[in-house]
C-alpha positions in Angstrom: -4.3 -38.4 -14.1 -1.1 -38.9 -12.4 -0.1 -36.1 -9.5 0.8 -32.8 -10.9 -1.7 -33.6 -13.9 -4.3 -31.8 -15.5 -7.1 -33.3 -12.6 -5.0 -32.8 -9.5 -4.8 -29.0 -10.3 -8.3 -28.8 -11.0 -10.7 -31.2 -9.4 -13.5 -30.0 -7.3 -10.7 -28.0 -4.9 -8.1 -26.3 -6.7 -4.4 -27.0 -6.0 -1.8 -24.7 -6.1 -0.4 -23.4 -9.4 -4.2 -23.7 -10.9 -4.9 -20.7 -13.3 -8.1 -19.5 -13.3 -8.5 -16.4 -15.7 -5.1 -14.4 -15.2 -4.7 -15.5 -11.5 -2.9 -18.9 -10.4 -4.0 -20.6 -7.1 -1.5 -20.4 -4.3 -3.1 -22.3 -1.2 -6.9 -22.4 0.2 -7.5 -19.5 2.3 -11.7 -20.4 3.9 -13.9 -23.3 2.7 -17.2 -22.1 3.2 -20.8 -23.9 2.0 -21.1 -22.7 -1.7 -17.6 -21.8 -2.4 -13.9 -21.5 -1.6 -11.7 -18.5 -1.1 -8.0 -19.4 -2.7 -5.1 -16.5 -1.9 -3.7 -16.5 -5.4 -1.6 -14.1 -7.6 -1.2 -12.5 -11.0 0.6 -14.3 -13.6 1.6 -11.2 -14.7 3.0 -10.2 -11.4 0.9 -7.6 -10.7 -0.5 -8.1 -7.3 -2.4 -11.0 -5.2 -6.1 -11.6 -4.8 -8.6 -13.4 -2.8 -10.2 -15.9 -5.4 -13.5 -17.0 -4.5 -14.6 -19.8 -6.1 -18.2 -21.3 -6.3 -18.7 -25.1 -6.0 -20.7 -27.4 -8.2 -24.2 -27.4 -6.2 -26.1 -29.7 -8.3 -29.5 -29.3 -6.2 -29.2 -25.6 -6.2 -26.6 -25.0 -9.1 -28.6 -22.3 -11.4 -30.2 -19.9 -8.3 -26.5 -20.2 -6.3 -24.6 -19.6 -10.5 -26.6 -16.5 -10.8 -26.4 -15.1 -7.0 -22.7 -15.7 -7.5 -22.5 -13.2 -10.8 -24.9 -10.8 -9.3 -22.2 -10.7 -6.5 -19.5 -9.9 -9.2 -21.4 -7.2 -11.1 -22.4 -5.2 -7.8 -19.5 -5.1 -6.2 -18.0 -4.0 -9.8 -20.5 -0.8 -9.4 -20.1 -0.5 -5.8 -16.8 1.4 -5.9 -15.7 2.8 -2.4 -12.7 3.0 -0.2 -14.5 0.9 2.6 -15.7 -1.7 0.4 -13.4 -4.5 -1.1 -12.3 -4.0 -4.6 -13.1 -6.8 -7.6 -10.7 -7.1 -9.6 -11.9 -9.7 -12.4 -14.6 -12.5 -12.7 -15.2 -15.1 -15.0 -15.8 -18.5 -15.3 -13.7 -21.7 -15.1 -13.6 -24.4 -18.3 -16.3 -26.8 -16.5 -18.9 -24.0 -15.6 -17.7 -22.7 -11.9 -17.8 -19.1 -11.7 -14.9 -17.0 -9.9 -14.6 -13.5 -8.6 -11.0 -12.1 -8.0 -11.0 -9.5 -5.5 -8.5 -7.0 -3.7 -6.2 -9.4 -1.3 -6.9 -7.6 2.6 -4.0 -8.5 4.8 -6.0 -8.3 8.8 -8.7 -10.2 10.0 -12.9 -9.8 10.6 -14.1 -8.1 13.4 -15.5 -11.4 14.7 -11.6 -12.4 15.6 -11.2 -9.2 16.5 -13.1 -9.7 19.3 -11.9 -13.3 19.9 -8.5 -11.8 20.0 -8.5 -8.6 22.0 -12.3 -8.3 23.6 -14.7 -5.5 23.2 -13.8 -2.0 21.8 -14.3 1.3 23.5 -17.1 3.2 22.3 -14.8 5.9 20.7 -12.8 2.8 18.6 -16.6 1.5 17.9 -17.2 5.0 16.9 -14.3 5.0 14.5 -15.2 1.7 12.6 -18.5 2.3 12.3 -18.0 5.8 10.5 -16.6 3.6 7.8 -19.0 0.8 7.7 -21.5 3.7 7.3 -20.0 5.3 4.6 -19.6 1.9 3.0 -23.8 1.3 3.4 -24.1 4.9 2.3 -22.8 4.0 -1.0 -24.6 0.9 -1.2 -27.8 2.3 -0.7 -27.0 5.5 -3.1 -27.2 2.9 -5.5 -30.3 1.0 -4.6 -28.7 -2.0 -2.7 -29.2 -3.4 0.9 -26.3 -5.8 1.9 -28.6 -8.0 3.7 -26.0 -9.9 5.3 -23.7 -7.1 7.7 -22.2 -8.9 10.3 -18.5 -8.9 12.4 -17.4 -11.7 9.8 -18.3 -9.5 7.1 -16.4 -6.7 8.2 -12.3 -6.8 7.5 -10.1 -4.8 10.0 -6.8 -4.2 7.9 -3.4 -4.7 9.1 -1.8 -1.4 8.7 1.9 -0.2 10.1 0.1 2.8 11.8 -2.0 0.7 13.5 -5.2 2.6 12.7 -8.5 1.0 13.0 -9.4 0.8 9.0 -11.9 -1.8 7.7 -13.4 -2.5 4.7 -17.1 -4.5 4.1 -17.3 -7.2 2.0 -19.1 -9.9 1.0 -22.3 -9.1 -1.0 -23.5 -12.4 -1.5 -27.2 -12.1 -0.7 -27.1 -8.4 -1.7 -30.4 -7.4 -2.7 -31.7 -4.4 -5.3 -33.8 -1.8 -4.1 -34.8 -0.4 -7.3 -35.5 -2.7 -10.5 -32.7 -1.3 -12.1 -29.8 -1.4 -9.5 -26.7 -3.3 -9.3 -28.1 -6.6 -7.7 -31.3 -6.3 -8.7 -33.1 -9.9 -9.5 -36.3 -12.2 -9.0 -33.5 -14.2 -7.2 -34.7 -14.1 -3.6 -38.4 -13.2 -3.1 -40.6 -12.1 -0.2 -40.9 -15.0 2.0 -37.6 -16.3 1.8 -35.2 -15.8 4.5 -31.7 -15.2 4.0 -29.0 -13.9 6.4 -27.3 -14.8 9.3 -29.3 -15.6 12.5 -27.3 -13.3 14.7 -28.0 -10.0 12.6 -31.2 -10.6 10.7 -33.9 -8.1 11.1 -37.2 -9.0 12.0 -39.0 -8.2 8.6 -35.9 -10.7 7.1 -36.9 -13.6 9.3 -40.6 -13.0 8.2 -39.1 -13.2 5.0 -40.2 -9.8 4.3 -39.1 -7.8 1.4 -35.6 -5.4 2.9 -35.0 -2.2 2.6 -31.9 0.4 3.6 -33.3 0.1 7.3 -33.0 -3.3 7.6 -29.2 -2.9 7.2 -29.5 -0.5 9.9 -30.7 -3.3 12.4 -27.6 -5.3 11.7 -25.2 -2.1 12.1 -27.3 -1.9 15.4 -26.0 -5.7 16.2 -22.6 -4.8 15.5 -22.6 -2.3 17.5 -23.9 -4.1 20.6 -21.3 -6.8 19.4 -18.3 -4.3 19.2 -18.9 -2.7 22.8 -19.9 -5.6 24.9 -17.8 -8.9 22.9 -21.0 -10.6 22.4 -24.6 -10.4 20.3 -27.4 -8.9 21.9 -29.5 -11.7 21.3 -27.4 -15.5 21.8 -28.6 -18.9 21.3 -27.9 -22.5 21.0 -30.0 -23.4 18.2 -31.3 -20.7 14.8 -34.9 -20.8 16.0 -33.9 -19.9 19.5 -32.5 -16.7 18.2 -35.2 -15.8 15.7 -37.1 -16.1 18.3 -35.2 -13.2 20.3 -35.1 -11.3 17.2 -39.0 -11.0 16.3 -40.0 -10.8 19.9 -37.5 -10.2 23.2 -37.0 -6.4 24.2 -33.7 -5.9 22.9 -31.2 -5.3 25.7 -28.9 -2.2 26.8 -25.6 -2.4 25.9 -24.8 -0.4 29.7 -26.0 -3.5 31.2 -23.0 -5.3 29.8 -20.5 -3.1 29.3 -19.2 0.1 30.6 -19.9 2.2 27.9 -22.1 6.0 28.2 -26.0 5.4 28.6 -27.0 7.9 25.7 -25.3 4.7 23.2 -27.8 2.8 24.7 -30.8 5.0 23.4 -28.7 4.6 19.8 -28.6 0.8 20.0 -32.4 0.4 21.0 -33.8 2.6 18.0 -31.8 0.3 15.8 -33.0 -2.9 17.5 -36.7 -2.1 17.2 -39.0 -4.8 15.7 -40.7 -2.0 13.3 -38.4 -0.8 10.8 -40.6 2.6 11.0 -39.3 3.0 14.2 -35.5 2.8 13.4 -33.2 4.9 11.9 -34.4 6.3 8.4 -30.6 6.3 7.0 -27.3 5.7 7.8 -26.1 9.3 8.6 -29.3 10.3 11.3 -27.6 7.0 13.1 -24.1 8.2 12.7 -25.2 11.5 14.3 -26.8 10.1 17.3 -23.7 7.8 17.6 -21.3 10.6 17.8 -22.8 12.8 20.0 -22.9 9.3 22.1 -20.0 8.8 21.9 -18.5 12.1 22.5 -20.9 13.5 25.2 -21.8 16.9 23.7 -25.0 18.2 22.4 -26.7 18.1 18.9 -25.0 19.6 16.4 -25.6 23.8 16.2 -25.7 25.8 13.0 -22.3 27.3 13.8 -20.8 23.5 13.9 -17.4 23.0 11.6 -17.8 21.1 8.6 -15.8 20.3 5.2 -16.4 21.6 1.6 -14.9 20.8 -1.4 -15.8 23.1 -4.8 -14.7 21.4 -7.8 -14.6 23.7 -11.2 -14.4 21.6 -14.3 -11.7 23.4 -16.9 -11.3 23.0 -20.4 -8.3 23.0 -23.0 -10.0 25.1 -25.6 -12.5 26.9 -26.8 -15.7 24.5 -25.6 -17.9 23.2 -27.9 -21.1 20.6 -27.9 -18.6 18.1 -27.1 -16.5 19.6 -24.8 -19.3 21.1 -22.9 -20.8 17.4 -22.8 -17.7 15.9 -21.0 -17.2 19.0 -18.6 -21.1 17.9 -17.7 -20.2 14.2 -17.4 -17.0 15.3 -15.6 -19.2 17.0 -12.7 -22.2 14.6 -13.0 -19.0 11.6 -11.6 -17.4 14.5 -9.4 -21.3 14.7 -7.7 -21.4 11.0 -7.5 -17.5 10.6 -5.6 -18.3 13.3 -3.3 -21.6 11.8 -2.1 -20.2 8.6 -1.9 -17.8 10.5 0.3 -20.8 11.5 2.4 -21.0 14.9 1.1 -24.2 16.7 0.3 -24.3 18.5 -3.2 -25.0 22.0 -2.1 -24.4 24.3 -5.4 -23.9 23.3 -8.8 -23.5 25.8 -11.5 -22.2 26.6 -15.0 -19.2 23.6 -15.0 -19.0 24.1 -11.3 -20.4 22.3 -7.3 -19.5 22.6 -4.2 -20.9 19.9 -1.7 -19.8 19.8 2.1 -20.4 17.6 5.3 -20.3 18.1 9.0 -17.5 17.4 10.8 -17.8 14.9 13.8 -16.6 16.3 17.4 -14.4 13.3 18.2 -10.7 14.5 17.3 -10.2 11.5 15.2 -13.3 10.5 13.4 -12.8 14.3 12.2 -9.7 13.4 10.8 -10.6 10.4 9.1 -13.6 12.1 7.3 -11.6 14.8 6.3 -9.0 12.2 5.2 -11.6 10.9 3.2 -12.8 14.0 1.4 -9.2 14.6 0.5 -8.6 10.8 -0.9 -11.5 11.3 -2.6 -10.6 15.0 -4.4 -7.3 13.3 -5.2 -8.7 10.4 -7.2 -10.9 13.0 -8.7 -8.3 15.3 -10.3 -6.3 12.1 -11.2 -8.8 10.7 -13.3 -9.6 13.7 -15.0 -5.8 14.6 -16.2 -6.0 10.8 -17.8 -8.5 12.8 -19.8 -12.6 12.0 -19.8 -14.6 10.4 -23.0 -11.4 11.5 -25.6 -11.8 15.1 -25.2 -9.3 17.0 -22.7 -11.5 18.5 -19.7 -9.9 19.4 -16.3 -10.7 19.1 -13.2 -9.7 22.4 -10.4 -10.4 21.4 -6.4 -10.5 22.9 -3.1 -11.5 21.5 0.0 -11.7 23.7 3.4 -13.1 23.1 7.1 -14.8 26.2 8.3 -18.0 27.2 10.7 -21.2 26.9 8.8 -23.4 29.5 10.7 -26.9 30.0 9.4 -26.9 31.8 6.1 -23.6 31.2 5.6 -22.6 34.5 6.3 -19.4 36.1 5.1 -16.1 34.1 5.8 -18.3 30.5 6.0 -18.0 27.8 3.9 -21.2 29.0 1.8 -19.0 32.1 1.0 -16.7 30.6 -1.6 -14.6 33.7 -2.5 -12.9 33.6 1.0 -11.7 30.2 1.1 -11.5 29.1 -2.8 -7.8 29.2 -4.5 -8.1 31.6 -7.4 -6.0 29.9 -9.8 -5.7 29.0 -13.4 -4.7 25.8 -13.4 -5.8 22.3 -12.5 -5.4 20.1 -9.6 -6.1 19.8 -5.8 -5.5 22.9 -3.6 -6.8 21.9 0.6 -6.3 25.0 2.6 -4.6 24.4 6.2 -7.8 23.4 8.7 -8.3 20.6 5.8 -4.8 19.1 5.8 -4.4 19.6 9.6 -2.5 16.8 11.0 -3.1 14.9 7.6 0.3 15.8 5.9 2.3 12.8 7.1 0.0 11.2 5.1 0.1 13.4 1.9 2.4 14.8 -0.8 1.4 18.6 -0.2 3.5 22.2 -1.1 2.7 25.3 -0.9 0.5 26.9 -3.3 3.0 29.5 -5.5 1.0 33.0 -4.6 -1.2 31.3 -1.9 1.1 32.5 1.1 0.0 30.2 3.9 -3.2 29.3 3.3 -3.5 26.9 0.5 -1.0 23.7 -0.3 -1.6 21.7 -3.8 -1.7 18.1 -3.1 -0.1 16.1 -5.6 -0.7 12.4 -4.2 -0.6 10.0 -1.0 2.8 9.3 1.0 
């Protein structure tokens, strides 16, 4: 075919004004090994995406097909603020598969670091929270990335200029339970796949991974973040390997001025034995903080944020009404853990679940950011109405001391800090929205005098 035929717009690299599914191709964005990321947008106008679209592999065409889908459908499940959004997949008229995911205007931490050099250990602090919360999620549902690395980690631009990043690319994600999002005789145990620089020992033995092997590489990234280079370099892949399944790993002090107890944090993630690392996600994020911000461990009398949800229904409940108030708070469970919150109480068509707060002034904020981003979403999706029948949702997040058990006026108290209202909605009391209300639409609660606002959206 002549230019501007049928070929030219879809030979092996697709040219601009290509439509794949509802999306046309604007212009290459990254050529990578098995497939291409196009920046394209909606012919319907409603947005732009990042098209990623796998090659024809003939030699490895089936395994690379079917990695490619399982990418699609876990990152369809994996739904969290610091992980990218999909948008649609499909496949194209002569077999190639495509994902269409949320467009992210910024750039990986890898030219992050090109750009600007190392971070402090407070801004390292502040990224990983997020990263964390992402893995959190992931491993809530019985997947290990596999793969976490400075490339795979997306700092958005932002008008603020806040450090907010998103994980992506689940590629080689990998199920940890036979029936979770991922999960495939795809790879097997004594195949290695990752990336040199962040693999974990038991992935270079070609060992089968589990949630700590993530760890490792969030161990990496830290080193990586604070000093501007990996803590184990090398010319050639076996070089590193090498480093990786047998050099003491090194302090991150010795490269960088950053406080010795991070040091202690880096080296549990770094050891050879997984059994000797971190045995989640949050006992690493603790550590860090208190790293990071010089204090002690955290006491009983430590602040933390709640949120008590109260499912509410239009009428009379019956079996069927009862079933989607049930289904309502089974999802409500699921957001706020995602969240990082920790289910505490659940009762008749009620829970409350809360989280410690962090000491550094602005990871607090950002977690409580979070909790409230998440109640929001929360009571929006239950006034569109859950499984036909019309079931409320009622909300109220507070900060507050915890002390031991949760004595009068704590958190575990919930008549002195839940709104006692009738209606439906999200109600944050004023430690919650502290220095968050540039960033909300929040009024104050009719009644409630100065202690609740309802929260009608983002600004």
């Amino acid at each position: 075919m002549k230019q501007g035929g049928v070929e030219s717009l879809y030979g092996e690299e697709l040219k601009a004004g290509a439509l794949v599914g509802r999306w046309v191709v604007e212009r290459v964005h990254y050529r990578g090994p098995v497939s291409t990321l196009y920046r394209a947008r909606d012919a319907q106008g409603a947005g732009i995406a990042a098209l990623k679209v796998l090659q024809v592999l003939p030699e490895s065409g089936d395994i690379a097909l079917r990695r490619f889908q399982r990418e699609a459908a876990t990152l369809q499940r994996l739904r969290h603020p610091s992980i990218v959004d999909v948008l649609d997949y499909g496949t194209l008229a002569d077999g190639r598969s495509f994902i269409a995911m949320e467009w992210l205007e910024g750039r990986d931490l890898a030219a992050e670091l090109a750009a600007r050099g190392p971070l402090a250990a407070s801004e390292a602090l502040q990224l990983l929270e997020q990263v964390g919360a992402a893995l959190r999620a992931a491993h809530a549902a019985g997947v290990v990335h596999r793969d976490l690395k400075a490339q795979n980690v997306m700092r958005l631009e932002r008008d603020d200029a806040a450090l907010v990043v998103k994980l992506v690319d689940f590629g080689i994600a990998k199920g940890l339970t036979p029936d979770a999002p991922g999960a495939s005789s795809l790879t097997h145990t004594g195949v290695a796949l990752g990336t040199p620089m962040s693999m974990a020992p038991e992935q270079i033995r070609g060992e089968v991974p589990d949630a700590r092997t993530d760890l490792y590489a969030l161990g990496v990234l830290l080193f990586q973040l604070v000093t501007g280079q990996p803590p184990f370099p090398g010319a050639t892949r076996h070089e590193v390997e090498e480093q990786h399944l047998h050099a003491p790993a090194p302090r991150p002090s010795e490269r960088a001025p950053v406080p010795a107890a991070l040091d202690e944090v880096v080296l549990r993630c770094l050891a050879k034995r997984r059994e000797e690392r971190y045995p989640d996600v949050d006992a690493l994020l603790e550590d860090l903080r208190r790293a990071v911000g010089g204090g002690q461990a955290r006491g009983a009398g430590a602040h933390a944020v709640a949120l008590y949800a109260e499912a509410r229904a239009s009428r009379a409940p019956d079996a069927s009404m009862l079933a989607s108030m049930d289904a309502l708070l089974e999802h409500t469970g699921a957001v706020a853990r995602e969240a990082g919150l920790e289910v505490r109480m659940e009762g008749s068509g009620c829970l409350m679940a809360l989280a410690p707060l962090p000491d550094d002034a602005h990871s607090e904020r950002t977690v409580r950011e979070r909790v409230l981003s998440a109640a929001l979403e929360l009571v929006e999706r239950a006034a569109r109405g859950v499984d036909g029948a019309r079931v409320g949702l009622s909300i109220t997040v507070h900060v507050d001391r915890m002390p031991p058990g949760g004595g009068k006026g704590s958190l575990l108290h919930l008549p002195g800090w839940v709104a006692d209202r009738g209606d439906e909605g999200l109600v944050a009391t004023v430690p919650a929205l502290r220095d968050l209300e540039a960033g909300f639409l929040a009024e104050p609660l009719p009644g409630g005098g100065a202690i609740w606002s309802r929260v009608t959206g983002r600004r």
